[in-house]
Backbone as numpy.savetxt, mean C-alpha at the origin, in Angstrom:
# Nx Ny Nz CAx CAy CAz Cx Cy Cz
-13.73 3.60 -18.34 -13.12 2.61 -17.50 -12.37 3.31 -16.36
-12.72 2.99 -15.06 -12.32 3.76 -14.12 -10.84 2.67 -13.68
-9.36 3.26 -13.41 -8.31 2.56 -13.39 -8.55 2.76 -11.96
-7.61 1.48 -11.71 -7.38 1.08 -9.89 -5.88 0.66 -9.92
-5.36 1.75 -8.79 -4.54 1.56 -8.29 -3.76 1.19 -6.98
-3.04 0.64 -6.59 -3.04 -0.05 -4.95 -1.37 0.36 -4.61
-1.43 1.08 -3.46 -0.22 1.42 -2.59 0.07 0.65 -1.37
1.33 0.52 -1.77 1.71 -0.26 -0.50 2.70 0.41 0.21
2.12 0.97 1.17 2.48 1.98 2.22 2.60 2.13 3.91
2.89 2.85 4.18 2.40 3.18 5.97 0.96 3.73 5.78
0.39 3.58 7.21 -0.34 4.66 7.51 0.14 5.72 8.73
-0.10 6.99 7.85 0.43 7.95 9.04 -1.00 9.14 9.49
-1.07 9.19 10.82 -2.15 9.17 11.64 -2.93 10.26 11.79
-2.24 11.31 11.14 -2.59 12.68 10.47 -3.12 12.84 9.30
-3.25 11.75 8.52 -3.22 12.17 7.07 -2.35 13.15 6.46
-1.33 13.24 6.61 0.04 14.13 5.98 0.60 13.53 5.17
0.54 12.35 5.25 1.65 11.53 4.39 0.92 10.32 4.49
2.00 9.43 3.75 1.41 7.65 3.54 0.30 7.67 2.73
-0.04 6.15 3.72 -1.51 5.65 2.33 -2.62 6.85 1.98
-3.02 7.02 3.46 -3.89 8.34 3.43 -3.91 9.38 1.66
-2.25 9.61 2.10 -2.59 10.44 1.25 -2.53 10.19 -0.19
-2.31 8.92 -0.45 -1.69 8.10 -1.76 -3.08 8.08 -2.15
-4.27 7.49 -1.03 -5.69 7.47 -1.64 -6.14 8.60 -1.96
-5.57 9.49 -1.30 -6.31 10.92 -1.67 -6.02 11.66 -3.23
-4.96 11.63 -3.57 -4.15 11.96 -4.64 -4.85 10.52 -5.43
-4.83 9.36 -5.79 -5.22 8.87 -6.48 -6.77 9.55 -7.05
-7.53 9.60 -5.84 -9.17 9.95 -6.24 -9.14 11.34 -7.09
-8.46 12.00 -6.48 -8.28 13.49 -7.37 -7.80 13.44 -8.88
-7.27 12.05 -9.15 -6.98 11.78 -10.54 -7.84 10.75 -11.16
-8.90 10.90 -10.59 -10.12 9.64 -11.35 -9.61 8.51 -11.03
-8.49 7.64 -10.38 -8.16 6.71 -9.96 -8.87 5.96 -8.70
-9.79 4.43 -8.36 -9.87 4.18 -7.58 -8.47 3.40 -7.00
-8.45 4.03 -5.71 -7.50 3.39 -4.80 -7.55 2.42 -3.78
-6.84 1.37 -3.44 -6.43 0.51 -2.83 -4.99 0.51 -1.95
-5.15 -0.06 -0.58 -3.61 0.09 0.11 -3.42 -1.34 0.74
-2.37 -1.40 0.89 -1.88 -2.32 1.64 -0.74 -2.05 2.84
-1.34 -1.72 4.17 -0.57 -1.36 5.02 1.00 -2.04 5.36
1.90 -1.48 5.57 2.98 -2.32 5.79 3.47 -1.62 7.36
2.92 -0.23 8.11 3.73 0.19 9.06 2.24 1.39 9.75
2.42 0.97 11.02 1.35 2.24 11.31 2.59 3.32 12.18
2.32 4.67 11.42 2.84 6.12 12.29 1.97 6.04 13.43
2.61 7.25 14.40 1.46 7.89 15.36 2.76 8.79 15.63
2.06 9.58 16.46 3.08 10.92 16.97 3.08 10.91 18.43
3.61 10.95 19.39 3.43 11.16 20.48 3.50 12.62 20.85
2.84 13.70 21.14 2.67 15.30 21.15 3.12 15.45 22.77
3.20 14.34 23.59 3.72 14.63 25.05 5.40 14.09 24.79
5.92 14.02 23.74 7.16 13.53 24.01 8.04 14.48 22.53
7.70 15.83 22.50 7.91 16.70 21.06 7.40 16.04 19.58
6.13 15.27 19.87 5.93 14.84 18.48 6.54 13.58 18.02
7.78 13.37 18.76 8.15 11.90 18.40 7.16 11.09 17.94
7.77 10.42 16.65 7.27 8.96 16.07 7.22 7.89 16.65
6.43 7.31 16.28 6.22 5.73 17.17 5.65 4.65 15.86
5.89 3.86 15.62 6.27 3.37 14.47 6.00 1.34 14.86
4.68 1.25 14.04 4.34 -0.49 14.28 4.33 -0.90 12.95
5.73 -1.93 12.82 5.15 -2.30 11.46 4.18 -3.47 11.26
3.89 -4.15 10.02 2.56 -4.68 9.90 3.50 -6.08 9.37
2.85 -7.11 10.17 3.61 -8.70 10.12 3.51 -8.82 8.12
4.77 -9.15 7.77 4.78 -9.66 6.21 3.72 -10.78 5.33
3.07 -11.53 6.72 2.02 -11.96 6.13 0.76 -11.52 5.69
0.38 -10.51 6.77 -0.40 -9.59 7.16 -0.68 -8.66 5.52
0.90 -8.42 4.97 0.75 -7.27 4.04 0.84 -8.22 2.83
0.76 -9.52 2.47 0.71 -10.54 1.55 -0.82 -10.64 1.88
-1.45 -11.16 2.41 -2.96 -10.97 2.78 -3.63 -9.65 1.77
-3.01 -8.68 2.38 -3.81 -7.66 1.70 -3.50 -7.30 0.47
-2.66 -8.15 -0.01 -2.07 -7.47 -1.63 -2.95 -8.37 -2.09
-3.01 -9.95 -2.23 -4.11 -11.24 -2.48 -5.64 -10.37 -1.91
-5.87 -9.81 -1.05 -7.09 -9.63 -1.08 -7.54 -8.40 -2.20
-6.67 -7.42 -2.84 -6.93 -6.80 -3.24 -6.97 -6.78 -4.88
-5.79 -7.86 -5.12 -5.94 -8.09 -6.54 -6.64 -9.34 -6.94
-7.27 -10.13 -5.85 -8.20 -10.76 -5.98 -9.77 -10.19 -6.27
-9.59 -9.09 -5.68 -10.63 -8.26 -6.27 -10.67 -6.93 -7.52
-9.77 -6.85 -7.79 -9.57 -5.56 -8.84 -8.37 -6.18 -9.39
-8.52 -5.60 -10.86 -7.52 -5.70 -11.92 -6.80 -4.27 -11.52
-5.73 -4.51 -11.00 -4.92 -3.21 -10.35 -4.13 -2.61 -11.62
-3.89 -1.86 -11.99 -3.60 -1.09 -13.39 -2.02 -0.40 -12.79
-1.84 -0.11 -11.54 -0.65 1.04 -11.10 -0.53 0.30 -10.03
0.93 0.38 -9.42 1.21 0.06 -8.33 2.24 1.35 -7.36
1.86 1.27 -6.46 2.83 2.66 -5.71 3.29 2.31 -4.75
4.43 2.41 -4.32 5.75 1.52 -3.60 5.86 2.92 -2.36
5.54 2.65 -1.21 6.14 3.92 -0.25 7.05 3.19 1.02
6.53 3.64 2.05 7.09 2.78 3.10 6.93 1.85 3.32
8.01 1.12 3.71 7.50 -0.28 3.94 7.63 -0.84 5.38
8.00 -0.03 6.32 7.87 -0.54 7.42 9.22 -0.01 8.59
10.43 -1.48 8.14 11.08 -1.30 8.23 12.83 -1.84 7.41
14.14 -1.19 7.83 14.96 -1.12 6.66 14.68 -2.89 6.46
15.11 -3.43 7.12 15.35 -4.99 6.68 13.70 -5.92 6.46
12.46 -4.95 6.59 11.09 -5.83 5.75 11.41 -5.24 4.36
10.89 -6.49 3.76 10.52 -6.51 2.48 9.20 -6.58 2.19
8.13 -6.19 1.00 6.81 -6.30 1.02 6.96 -7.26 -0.50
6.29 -8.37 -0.15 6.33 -9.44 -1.26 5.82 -9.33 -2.12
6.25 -9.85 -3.36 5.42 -9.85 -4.60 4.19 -9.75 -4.90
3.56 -9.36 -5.88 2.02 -10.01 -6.00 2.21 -10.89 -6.49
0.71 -11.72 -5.50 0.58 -13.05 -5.74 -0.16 -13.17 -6.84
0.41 -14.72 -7.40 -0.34 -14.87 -8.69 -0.88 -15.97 -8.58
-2.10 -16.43 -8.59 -2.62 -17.77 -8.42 -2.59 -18.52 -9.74
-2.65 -19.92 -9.80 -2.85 -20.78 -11.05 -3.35 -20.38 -12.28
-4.58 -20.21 -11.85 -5.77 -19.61 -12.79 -5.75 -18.41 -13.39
-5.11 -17.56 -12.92 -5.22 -15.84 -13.12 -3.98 -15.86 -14.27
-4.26 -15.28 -15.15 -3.20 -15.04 -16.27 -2.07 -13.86 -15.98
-1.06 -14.12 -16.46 0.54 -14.02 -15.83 0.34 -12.28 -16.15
1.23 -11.40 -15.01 0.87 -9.99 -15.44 2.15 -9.88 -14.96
2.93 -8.77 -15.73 4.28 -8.12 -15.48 4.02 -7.33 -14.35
4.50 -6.87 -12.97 4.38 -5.91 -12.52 5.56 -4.87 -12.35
4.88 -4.01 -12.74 5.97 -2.68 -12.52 5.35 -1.56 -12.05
5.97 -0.37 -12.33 4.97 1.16 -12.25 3.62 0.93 -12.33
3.60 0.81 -13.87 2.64 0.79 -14.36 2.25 -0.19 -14.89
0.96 -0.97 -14.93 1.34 -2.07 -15.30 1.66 -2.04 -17.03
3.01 -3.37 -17.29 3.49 -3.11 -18.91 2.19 -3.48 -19.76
């Protein structure tokens, strides 16, 4: 049984950090991975590298959490950036039909 796990993260534009690398590190542990963007990095290299920083509308990152556990029984969840200090990234959604799941780390 191959486990799936889904991060809800930035993406940062290097692959150094964020989802990038959350998927990468998942696959290296037999884990399929899933993300849910909440913030895109970029660097500006004409201004010393400065960050530049878009976060991703809260609906936007509710969308992709529903699209993803609508499709996979997500086993792990991984909490990174979320954007910014005052976003929050919402619960998973639980529809009617789908039987009630604790979420935490891991799931209990």
């Amino acid at each position: 049984m191959t486990h799936v796990a889904l991060t809800i993260a930035g993406s940062e534009t290097t692959g150094g950090a964020g989802a990038q690398t959350d998927l990468k590190t998942f696959h290296q542990l037999g884990t399929f991975g899933t993300a849910a963007l909440t913030c895109i990095v970029s660097f500006d290299p004409k201004n010393n590298w400065g960050h530049r920083f878009v976060p991703v509308d809260p609906q936007v990152i509710t969308d992709q959490i529903e699209a993803t556990t609508a499709v996979h029984e997500v086993d792990t969840v991984k909490i990174g950036m979320l954007g910014t200090p005052s976003r929050s990234t919402p619960s998973p959604p639980r529809s009617p039909s789908a039987p009630s799941r604790t979420w935490c780390w891991t799931r209990c």
